[in-house]
C-alpha positions as CSV (number, residue, x, y, z in Angstrom):
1,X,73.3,145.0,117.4
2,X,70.0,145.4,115.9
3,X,66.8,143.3,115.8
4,X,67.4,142.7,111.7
5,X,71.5,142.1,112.6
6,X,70.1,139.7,114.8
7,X,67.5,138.5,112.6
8,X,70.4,138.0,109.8
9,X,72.9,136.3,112.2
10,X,70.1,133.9,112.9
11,X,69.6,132.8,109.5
12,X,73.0,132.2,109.0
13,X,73.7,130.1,111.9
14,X,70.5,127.9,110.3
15,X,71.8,127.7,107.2
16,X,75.1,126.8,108.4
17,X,73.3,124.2,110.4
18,X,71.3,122.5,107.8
19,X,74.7,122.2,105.4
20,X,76.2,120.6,108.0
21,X,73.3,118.1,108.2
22,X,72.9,117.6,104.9
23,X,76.8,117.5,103.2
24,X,78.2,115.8,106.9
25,X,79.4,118.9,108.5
26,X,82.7,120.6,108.9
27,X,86.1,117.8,107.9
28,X,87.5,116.3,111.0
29,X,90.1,118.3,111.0
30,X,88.7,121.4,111.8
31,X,86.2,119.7,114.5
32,X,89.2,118.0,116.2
33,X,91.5,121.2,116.9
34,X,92.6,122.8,119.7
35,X,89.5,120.9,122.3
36,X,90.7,119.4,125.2
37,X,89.3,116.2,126.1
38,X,87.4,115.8,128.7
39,X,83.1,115.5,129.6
40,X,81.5,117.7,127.0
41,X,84.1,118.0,124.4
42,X,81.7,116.2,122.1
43,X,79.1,118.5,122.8
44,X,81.2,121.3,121.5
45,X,82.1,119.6,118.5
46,X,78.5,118.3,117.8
47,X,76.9,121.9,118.5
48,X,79.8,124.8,118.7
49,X,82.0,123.8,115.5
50,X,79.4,123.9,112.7
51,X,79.3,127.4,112.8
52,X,82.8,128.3,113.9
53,X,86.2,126.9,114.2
54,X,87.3,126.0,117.4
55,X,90.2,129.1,117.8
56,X,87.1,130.9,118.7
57,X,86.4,129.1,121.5
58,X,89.8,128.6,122.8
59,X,90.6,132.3,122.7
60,X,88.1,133.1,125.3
61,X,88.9,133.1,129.2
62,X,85.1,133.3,130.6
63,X,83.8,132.4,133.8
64,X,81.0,129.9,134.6
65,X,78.6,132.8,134.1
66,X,80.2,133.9,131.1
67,X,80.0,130.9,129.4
68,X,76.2,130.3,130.6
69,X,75.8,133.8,128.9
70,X,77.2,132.6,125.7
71,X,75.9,129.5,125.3
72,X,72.0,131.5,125.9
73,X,73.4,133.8,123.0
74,X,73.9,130.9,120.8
75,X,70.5,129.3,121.3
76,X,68.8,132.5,121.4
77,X,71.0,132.6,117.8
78,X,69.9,129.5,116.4
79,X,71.9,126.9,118.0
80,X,70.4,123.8,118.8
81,X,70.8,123.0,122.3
82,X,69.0,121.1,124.6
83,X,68.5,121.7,128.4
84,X,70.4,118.8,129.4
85,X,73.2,119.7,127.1
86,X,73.5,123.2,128.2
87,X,74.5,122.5,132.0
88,X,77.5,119.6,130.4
89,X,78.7,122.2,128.1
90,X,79.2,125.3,130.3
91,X,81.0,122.9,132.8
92,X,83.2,121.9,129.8
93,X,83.8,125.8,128.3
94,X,84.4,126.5,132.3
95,X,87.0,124.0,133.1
96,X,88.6,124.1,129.8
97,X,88.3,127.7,128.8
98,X,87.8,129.7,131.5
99,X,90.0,132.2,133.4
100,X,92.4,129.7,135.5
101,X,92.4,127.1,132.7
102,X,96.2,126.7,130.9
103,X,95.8,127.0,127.6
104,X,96.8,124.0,125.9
């Protein structure tokens, strides 16, 4: 992927972001599909969902590292997340997505 891909992924993702802000965010029923519940399924709907659906997500089978990996893509991206979210979240993607987890 290039720097100006890159560049123009980024901008989308921040667009996407402030629309979501600003007109509420995706409808409720594409933030509650096909997530799990558990610690950090909030997470993922609060920071994952606004710029894709959640089939995304469920369709991958990464390991811990994996998901650590994709997460740092997404922030390097333009998603907003914070530090103490990041550890939360890739113990959610792990457990629930990962390469032993059933899908549901």
């Amino acid at each position: 992927m290039s720097k100006l891909d890159i560049k123009i992924l980024k901008l989308c993702c921040a667009l996407l972001a402030a629309g979501a802000a600003v007109w509420g965010g995706p409808p409720a029923s594409a933030v509650r599909q096909d997530l799990p519940a558990g610690p950090g399924v909030e997470t993922v709907r609060a920071k994952c969902i606004g710029c894709h659906e959640a089939d995304l997500i469920v369709s991958q089978r990464l390991s811990p590292a994996g998901w650590t990996r994709e997460v740092e893509k997404m922030v390097r991206w333009g998603a907003v997340v914070s530090d103490a979210e990041k550890e939360p979240l890739v113990d959610y993607l792990s457990k629930s997505f990962g390469p032993g987890a059933k899908p549901k």
